[in-house]
C-alpha positions in Angstrom: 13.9 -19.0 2.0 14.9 -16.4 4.5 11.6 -17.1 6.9 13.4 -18.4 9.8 16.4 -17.9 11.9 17.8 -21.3 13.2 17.9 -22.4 9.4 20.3 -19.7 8.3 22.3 -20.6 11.7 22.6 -24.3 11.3 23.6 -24.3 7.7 19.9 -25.7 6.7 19.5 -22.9 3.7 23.2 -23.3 2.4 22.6 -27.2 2.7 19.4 -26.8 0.6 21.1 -24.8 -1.7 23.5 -27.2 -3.1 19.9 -28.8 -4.2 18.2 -26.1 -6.5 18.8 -24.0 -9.3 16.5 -21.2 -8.1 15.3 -19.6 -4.5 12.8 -17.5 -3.8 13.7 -14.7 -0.8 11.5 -13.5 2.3 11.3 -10.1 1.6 10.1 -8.9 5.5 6.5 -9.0 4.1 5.7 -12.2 6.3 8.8 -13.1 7.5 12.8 -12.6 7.0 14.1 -8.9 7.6 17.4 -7.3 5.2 19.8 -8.9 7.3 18.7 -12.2 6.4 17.9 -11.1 2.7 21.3 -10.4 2.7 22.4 -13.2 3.9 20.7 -15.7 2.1 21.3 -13.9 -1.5 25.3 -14.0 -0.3 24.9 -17.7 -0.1 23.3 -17.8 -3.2 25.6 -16.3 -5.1 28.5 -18.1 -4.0 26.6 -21.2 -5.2 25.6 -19.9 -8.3 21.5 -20.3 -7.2 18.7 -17.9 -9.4 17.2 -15.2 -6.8 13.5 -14.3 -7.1 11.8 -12.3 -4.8 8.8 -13.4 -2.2 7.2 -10.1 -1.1 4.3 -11.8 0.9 2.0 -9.5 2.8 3.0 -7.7 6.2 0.7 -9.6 8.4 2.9 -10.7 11.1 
């Protein structure tokens, strides 16, 4: 999670949250950035969701 804007906007990762146990987190490799790493482990935590990282690789 974490790889695009509009889905942290609209509610889409939070909404998909309520779904899962466990997330894994763009960590700005590929995609996402530390505002939305923020963001998205926030959420997370609020609804008690496991956090691993996704590193990726930094080809963007």
């Amino acid at each position: 999670m974490g790889e695009v804007d509009e889905l942290l906007i609209d509610n889409t990762y939070s909404r998909l949250m309520d779904h899962v146990t466990s997330i894994n987190v763009a960590c700005g490799g590929h995609a996402g950035d530390m505002n939305m790493m923020t963001k998205i482990i926030q959420i997370a935590k609020t609804k008690d969701v496991k956090i691993g990282a996704h590193p990726s690789y930094p080809d963007r």
